[in-house]
N, C-alpha and C positions, 0 to 999 in steps of 0.2 A: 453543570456542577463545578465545573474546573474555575468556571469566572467570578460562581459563589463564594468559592471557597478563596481565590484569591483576592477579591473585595473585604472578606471577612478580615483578610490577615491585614492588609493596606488601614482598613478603618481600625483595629483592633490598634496599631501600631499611631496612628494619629491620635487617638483620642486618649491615648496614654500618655501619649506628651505634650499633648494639649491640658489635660490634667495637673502634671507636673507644670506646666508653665504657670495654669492659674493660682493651683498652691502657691509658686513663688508671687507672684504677681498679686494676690492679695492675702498672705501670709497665713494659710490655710494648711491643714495638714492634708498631703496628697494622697494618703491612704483613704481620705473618706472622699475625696472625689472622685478620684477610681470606684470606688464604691457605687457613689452614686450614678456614674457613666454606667457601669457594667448593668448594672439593675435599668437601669432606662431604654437602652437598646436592646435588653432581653427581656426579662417575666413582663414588666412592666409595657413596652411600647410595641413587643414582639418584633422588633426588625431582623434580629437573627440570633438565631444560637447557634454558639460556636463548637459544642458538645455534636451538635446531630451535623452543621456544615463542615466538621474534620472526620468525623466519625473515627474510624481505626485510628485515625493519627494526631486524638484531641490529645488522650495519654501522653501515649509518648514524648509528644511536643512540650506538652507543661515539664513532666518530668525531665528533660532534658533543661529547660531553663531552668528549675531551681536546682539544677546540679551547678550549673556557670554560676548564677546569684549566690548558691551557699560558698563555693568557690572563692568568685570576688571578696566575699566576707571575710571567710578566713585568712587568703592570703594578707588582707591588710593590715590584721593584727601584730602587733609587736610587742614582744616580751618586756621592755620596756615600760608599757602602759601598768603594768601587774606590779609597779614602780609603790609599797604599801598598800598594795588592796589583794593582794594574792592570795589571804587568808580567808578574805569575806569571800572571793569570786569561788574557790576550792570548796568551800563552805556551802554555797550556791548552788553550784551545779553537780554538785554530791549529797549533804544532810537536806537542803532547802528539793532539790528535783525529788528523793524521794519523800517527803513530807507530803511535796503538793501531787507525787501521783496516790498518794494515798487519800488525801483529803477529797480529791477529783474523783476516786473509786469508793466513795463512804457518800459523797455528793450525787453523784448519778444513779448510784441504790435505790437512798431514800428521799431523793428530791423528784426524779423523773419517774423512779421505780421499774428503773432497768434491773436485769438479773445480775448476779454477783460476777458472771464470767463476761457478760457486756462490759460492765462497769468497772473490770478490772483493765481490760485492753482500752476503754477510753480513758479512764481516770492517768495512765503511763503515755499517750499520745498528747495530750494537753497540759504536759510540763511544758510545752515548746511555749519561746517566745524569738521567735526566727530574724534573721538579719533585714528580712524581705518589709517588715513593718520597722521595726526596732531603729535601723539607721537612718529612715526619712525621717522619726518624731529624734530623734534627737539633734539631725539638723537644723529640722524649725526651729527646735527649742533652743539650742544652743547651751546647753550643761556646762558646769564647769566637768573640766578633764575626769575627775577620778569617778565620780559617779557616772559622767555619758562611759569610762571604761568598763565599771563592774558592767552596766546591761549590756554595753555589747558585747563585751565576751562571754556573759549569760547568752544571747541569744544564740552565738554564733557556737560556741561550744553546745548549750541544751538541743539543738533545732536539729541534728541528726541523730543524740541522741534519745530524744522524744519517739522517732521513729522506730528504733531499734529498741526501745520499753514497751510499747504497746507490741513488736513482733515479738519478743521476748514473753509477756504476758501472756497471748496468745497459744506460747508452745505451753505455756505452765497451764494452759485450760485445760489444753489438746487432752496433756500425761494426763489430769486430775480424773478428764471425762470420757477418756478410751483407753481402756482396759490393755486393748492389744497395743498401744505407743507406749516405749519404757524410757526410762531416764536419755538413754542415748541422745532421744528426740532435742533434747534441751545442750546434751552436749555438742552437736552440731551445729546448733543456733552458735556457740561461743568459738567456734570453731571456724563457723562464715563469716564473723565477726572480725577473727582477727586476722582473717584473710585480708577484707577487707581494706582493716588499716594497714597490714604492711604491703598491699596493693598498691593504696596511695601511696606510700612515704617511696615505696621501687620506682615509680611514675615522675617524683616529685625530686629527686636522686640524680637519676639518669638524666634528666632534663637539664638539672641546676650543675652537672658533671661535662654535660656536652657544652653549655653556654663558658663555660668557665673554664675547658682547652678548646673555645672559640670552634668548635665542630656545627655551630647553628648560625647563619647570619642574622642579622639586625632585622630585616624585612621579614624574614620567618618565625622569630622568636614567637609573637602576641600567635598567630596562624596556629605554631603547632602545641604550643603551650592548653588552645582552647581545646582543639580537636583530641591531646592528648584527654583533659578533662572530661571530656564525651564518652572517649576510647576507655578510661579508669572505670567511671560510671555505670558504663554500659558491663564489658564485664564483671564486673559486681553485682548487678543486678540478676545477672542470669546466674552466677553460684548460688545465693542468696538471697530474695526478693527486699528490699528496703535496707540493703546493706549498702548501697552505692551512695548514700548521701555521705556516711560515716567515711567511705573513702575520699572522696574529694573536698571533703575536710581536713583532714589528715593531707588530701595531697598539698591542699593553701596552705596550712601552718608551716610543715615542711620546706615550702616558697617560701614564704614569710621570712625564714627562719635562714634559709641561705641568700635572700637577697638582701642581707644586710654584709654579704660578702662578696656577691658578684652584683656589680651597678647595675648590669644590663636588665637584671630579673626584673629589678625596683621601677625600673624605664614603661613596662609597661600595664602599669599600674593605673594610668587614668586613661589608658583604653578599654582595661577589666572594668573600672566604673562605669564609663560612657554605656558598656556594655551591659552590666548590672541594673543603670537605671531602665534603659530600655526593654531590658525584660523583664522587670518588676513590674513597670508600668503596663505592658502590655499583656501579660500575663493574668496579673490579677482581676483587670477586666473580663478577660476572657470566662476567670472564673466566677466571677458574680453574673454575667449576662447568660452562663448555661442553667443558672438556678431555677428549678419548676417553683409556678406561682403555688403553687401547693406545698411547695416546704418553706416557703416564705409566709405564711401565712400559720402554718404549725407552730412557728416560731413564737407567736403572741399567746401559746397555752398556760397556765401556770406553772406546770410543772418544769419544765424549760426554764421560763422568766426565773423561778425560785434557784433550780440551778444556778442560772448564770450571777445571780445575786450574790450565792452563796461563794464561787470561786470568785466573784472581788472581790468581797470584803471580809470573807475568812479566808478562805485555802491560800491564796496569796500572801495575803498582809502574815497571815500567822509563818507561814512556811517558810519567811524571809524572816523576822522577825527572830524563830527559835534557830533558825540557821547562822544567824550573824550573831550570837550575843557574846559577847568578848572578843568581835574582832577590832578594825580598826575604824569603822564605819560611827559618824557621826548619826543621831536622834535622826538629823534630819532627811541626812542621804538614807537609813532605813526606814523611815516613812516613807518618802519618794518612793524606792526602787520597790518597796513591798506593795505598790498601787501602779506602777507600770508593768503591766506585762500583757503586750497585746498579741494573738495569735493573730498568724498569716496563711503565707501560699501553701506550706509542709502541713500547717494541722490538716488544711481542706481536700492537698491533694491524696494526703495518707488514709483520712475518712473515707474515702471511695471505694478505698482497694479493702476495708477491713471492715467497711459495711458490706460488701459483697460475699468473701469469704466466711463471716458468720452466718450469715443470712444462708449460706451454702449449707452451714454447718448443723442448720437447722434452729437458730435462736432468729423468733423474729422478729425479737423487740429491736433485733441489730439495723433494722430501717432507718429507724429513726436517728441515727449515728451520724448520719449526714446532715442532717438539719438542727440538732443539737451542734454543730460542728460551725457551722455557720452563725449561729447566732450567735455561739461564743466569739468570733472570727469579728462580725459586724457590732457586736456592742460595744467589745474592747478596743478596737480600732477609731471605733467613734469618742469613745468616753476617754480614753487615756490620750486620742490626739488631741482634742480638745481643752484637755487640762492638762497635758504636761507642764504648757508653756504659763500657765495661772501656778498652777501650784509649786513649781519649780522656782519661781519667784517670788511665791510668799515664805517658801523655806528658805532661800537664800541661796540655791543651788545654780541660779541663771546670771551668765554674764550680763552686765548690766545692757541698756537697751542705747545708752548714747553712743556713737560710734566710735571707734578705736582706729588707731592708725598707728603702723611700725614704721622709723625711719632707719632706713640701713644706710649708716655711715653716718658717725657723727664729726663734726661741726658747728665753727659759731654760726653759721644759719640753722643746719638744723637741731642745735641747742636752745637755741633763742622759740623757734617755731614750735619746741615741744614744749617752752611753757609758756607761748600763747595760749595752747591749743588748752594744756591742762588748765591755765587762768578758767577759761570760759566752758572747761567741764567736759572737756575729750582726753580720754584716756591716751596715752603716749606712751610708747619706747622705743629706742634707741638701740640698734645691735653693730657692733663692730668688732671686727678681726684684731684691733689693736687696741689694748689696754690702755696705754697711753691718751691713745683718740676718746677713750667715753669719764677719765676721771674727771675734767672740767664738769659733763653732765652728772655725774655721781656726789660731784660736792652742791650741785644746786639740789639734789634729791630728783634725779628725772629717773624715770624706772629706764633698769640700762640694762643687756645681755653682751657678755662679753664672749663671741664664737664666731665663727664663720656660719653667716647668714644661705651660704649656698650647700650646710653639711642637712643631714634628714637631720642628725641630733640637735639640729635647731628645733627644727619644728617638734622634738617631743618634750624638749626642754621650756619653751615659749606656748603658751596658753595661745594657737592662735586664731579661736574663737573670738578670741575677746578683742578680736582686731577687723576692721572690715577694708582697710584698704594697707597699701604698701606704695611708699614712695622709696627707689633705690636715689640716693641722693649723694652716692662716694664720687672722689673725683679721679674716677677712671671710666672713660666709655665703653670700651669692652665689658668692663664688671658689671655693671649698670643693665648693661643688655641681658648678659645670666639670669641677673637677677628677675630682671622682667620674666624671661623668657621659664624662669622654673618657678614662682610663683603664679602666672599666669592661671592656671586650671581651680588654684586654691582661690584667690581672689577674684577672678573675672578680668575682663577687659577692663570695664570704666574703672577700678578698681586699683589698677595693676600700672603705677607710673613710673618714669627714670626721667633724671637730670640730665641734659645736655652738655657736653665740658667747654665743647671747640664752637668759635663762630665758623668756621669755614664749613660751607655747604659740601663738598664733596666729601668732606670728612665724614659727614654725618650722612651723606649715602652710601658710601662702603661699608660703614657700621651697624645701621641703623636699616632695616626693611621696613618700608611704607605702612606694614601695620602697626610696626612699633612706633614711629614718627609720630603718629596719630594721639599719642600718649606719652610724647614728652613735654615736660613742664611747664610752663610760664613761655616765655618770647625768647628769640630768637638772639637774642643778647643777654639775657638773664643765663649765663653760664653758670657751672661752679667756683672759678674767681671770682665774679663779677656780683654773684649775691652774698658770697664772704666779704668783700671789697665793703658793700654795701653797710651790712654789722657793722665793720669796725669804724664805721664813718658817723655810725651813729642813726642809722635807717631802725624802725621799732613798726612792730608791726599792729595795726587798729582794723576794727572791725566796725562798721557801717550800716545801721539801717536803711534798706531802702524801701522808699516812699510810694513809688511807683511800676508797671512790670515794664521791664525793657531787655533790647538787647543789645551786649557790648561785643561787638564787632572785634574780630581780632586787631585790623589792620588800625582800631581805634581807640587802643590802650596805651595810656602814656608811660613812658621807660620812667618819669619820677616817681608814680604812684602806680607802683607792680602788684599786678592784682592777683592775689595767690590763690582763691575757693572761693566760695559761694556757699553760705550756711545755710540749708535750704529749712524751711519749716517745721518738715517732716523727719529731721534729724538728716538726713542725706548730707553730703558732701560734694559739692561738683569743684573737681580742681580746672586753674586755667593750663590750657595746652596749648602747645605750639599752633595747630591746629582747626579747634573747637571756635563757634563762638559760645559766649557764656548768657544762656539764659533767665534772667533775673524776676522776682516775682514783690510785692509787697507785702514786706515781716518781713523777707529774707536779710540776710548779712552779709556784708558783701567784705571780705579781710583783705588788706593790701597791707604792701611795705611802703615806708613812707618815712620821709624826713621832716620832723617838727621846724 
C-alpha cells in the first residue's frame, strides 16, 4: 500500500508538470490538460485513484494545498493594481458575488430541480472563480494590466469567500428548518468568521515584525512563512469548518501589504509561485482522476447541461454587467470579464464536504452537488480557456502578439536599436535612472520610462506583458548583472540578457557566474564603448533574408558585420551570445550592424 500510494504522489507530481510544460510548449491553456491527464488515468483508463490510494489523507492533503495556492495568490496582490478599477473590483466582489449567488440559486431550483435549501447553499458556493484557474488563463492570454487586475483580484478576493456563502447559507437552512437552532446559530458563523480574519492578519503581523527586527534569517524566512500558513489554516479549520481559507487570505494580503516595507518578505515571492504552480498542477489532477465514471456520465443530462448554460450566459454576464454600470470599466473589459469566470480546485473541494453534510441532513437531491460541481468546474475551464485568448483579441484587451523587448539603459546604440526594432514592427522601450540619458529617445518618440529599472514600482508602472525579452544594456557591469539576476524568473533564461562593458577576461569572471556568461551579448569585443564607438562612426543597423538553413558558429562571426538576433518565423527572437551558436532557418532574418 505504502509504494501505491507513494507512486501515486510521484506520477501525480509528473504529469502536472508535464502538463504545464505542454501548455507552454504548444500554447494551450494548462487547466484543460490537467483536465484531460486527470480523467485518463482515472474514470477513463483506471490506473489509479487517488481518492481510495490516500484514503484518510486524500482531504487533508488537497485542503492543505489550496490553502498555500490561495496564499500565493493573495500575497501577490498589490494595492497598487486597484490603480482606477477599485470601484468596478468593490462592485464585483460585493453587488456582482451577490447577484450571481442569487441567479446560481434561481438556476439550480428550476433548471436541475434541486430543492430551495440545496439550491440555496450551491447557488453561494459557485460565486468562486479562484486563483487556482484564473492566473494560468490570464498568463496564456496575456491581458492588458487592468482587466487581467479586476479578475484576479475577483478570484482571489471571491474564492474564500465563495466558501464562507455557501457555509453561511447552510446555517440560514439549518435556523429556517429546525425549530430547536435559534438565531445564535448564525451569530457564531460571524463570530468564526472574524476569528478567522484577525487569525490571519496576527499570523501575517508577527511574522512581517520578526523579519523586520531581523529575529528570522534569510534561509528560514520561505520554511516558516509556509508552515506558519499550514499552522493559520489548520486552526481555523478546527474553530470553524471552511473558515481557514478566509484566513490565509487575509494572512497573504497582510504580506502583500507589508512587503512593500520590508524587501526580505517580497524575496520570496517566486518560491511561493514555484510552489503555487506545483500544487495546482498536481492537485487538480488528483481531482479529476478520483471522479466516478458515473458522475461523469450524469453530467450529459439536460437538466445539468441547461444549468450550466444558464450560468454562462446569464448569471455571469448579467451579474457583471448590473455590478459595473457607472464604473470605470470600458464596453469591452465588461463583456470580457462578464464571460470569464471559470471555477476550480475550492468549488470541487468545498462540494464534497456540503454534499455529504446535506445528504447527512436528509436532502437527497444533495448527491448530485458533486457532479453538477464538476461539470460547472470542466465546461468553464474548457470554454473560457479556450477563448479568452480569441476573444480577448477581438475586443482589443490582449497585448499584441509580436514580441516586445525592454532595453535598460539608454544610449546611442540602444537608441538607434529601438528604432530598428519599431521600423520592422517590435514593440520597444527604453528605461533609465537618468532623465538626461532617455530625452535624446524621447525627442525621436521611442516609448521611454524614466525609473530605476531595479525598483518593484517599475514593474507595476511598465506594462510588462507586453515585453517578452530584456536586454540590460547600461554601462556598468555590476548593474547589468542585477539586472539580469532580478528579472530572470519574469523573463526566463533565453530571454533575460546583459552587455559586457570590459574585454578583460578575468574581469568578467569575478562579475559574471558561468550561467550568466551564457547570456551575454554579441562577441567578446562588442563592449559598451565599442558598440557606441560603432553609432557615431556611422554603423546602421539591416536585416537580411536568409536563403538557406545554416549554422553560424561563434568563433565565425566577423567583428565588421556584428550580428545582433535572428528574426525567427514564428515571431521568436534569438539574440547573439557570447557563447551560443546561432541557428538560422530559411524566411528567417538575420539583423546585424554594419557599415555602408
Amino acid at each position: 500500500m505504502e509504494q501505491l500510494i507513494l507512486f501515486g504522489i510521484v506520477t501525480f507530481l509528473a504529469l502536472g508538470i508535464t502538463s504545464q510544460w505542454l501548455a507552454w510548449r504548444f500554447q494551450l491553456p494548462a487547466i484543460v490538460i490537467m483536465s484531460i491527464a486527470g480523467l485518463l488515468i482515472g474514470p477513463f483508463l483506471g490506473f489509479i485513484n487517488p481518492e481510495h490510494a490516500l484514503g484518510d489523507y486524500y482531504v487533508p492533503i488537497i485542503s492543505l494545498a489550496v490553502a498555500l495556492i490561495l496564499f500565493e495568490g493573495s500575497s501577490s496582490l498589490d494595492v497598487r493594481e486597484l490603480r482606477g478599477i477599485s470601484k468596478s473590483v468593490v462592485r464585483i466582489v460585493t453587488i456582482g458575488a451577490f447577484l450571481a449567488w442569487i441567479g446560481g440559486s434561481l438556476a439550480a431550483h428550476y433548471a436541475v430541480g434541486l430543492s430551495w435549501e440545496v439550491s440555496f447553499v450551491i447557488g453561494g458556493l459557485f460565486i468562486v472563480t479562484g486563483p487556482t484557474v484564473i492566473i494560468p488563463l490570464l498568463r496564456q492570454a496575456k491581458l492588458k494590466p487592468r482587466t487581467a487586475a479586476v479578475l484576479k483580484w475577483e478570484g482571489i478576493i471571491v474564492d474564500p469567500f465563495g466558501a464562507l456563502v455557501a457555509l453561511f447559507a447552510y446555517q440560514i437552512v439549518k435556523v429556517i428548518t429546525n425549530d430547536s437552532i435559534g438565531i445564535s446559530y448564525i451569530f457564531s458563523f460571524f463570530l468564526g468568521a472574524i476569528f478567522a480574519a484577525l487569525l490571519g492578519y496576527i499570523f501575517a503581523f508577527t511574522i512581517s515584525k520578526m523579519s523586520e527586527k531581523g529575529k528570522i534569517p534569510e534561509y528560514l524566512k520561505a520554511p516558516i512563512i509556509l508552515s506558519s500558513v499550514l499552522l493559520c489554516f489548520g486552526i481555523s479549520e478546527m474553530i470553524m469548518h471552511e473558515t481557514g481559507l478566509l484566513a490565509v487570505t487575509v494572512m497573504g494580503l497582510t504580506i502583500a501589504h507589508k512587503s512593500k516595507y520590508i524587501s526580505s518578505l517580497g524575496g520570496i515571492r517566486h518560491f511561493n509561485e514555484n510552489i503555487s504552480v506545483l500544487l495546482t498542477s498536481t492537485i487538480f489532477i488528483m481531482l479529476t482522476a478520483s471522479l466516478p465514471m458515473a458522475t461523469i456520465k450524469e453530467i450529459f443530462s439536460l437538466p445539468i447541461i441547461s444549468f450550466i448554460l444558464i450560468m454562462l450566459f446569464l448569471v455571469r454576464p448579467a451579474s457583471i454587467w448590473i455590478s459595473t454600470i457607472g464604473t470605470e470599466l470600458s464596453l469591452a473589459e465588461r463583456t470580457l470579464i462578464g464571460w470569464i469566470a471559470p471555477r476550480g480546485i475550492v468549488a470541487l473541494t468545498v462540494a464534497g464536504y456540503f454534499a455529504s453534510i446535506l445528504s447527512e441532513d436528509g436532502y437527497s437531491d444533495a448527491k448530485i452537488f458533486t457532479t453538477i460541481t464538476f461539470a460547472l468546474v470542466i465546461v468553464t475551464v474548457c470554454a473560457h480557456g479556450f477563448s479568452i485568448g480569441f476573444i480577448s483579441r477581438k475586443l482589443g484587451l490582449a497585448n499584441k502578439h509580436s514580441p516586445g523587448i525592454l532595453l535598460a539603459g539608454a544610449s546611442k546604440f540602444s537608441i538607434e536599436l529601438a528604432l530598428f526594432f519599431r521600423k520592422i514592427g517590435i514593440s520597444t522601450i527604453i528605461v533609465d535612472r537618468v532623465y538626461d540619458n532617455i530625452i535624446e529617445a524621447k525627442k525621436r518618440n521611442i516609448d521611454t520610462y524614466h525609473g530605476e529599472i531595479l525598483s518593484k514600482n517599475t514593474q507595476f508602472n511598465i506594462d510588462m506583458n507586453s515585453y517578452d525579452y530584456i536586454l540590460a544594456v547600461t554601462d556598468t557591469v555590476p548593474y547589468n548583472a542585477l539586472i539580469h539576476n532580478m528579472y530572470l524568473p519574469i523573463f526566463g533564461h533565453q530571454n533575460c540578457l546583459a552587455l559586457t562593458i570590459n574585454k578583460e577576461e578575468h574581469v568578467m569572471d569575478q562579475l559574471y557566474s558561468p550561467a550568466i556568461k551564457s547570456q551575454l551579448l554579441f562577441g567578446e569585443k562588442e563592449n559598451y564603448k565599442e558598440l557606441n564607438r560603432k553609432i557615431e562612426t556611422g554603423h546602421t543597423f539591416k536585416s537580411i533574408e536568409m536563403k538557406e538553413n545554416k549554422t553560424i558558429k561563434r568563433e565565425d562571426r566577423s567583428p565588421h558585420e556584428l550580428i545582433i538576433c535572428v528574426l525567427k518565423k514564428n515571431d521568436k527572437i534569438t539574440f547573439a551570445t557570447l557563447t551560443e551558436d546561432l541557428i538560422v532557418e530559411a524566411g528567417d532574418h538575420l539583423v546585424i550592424l554594419s557599415k555602408d
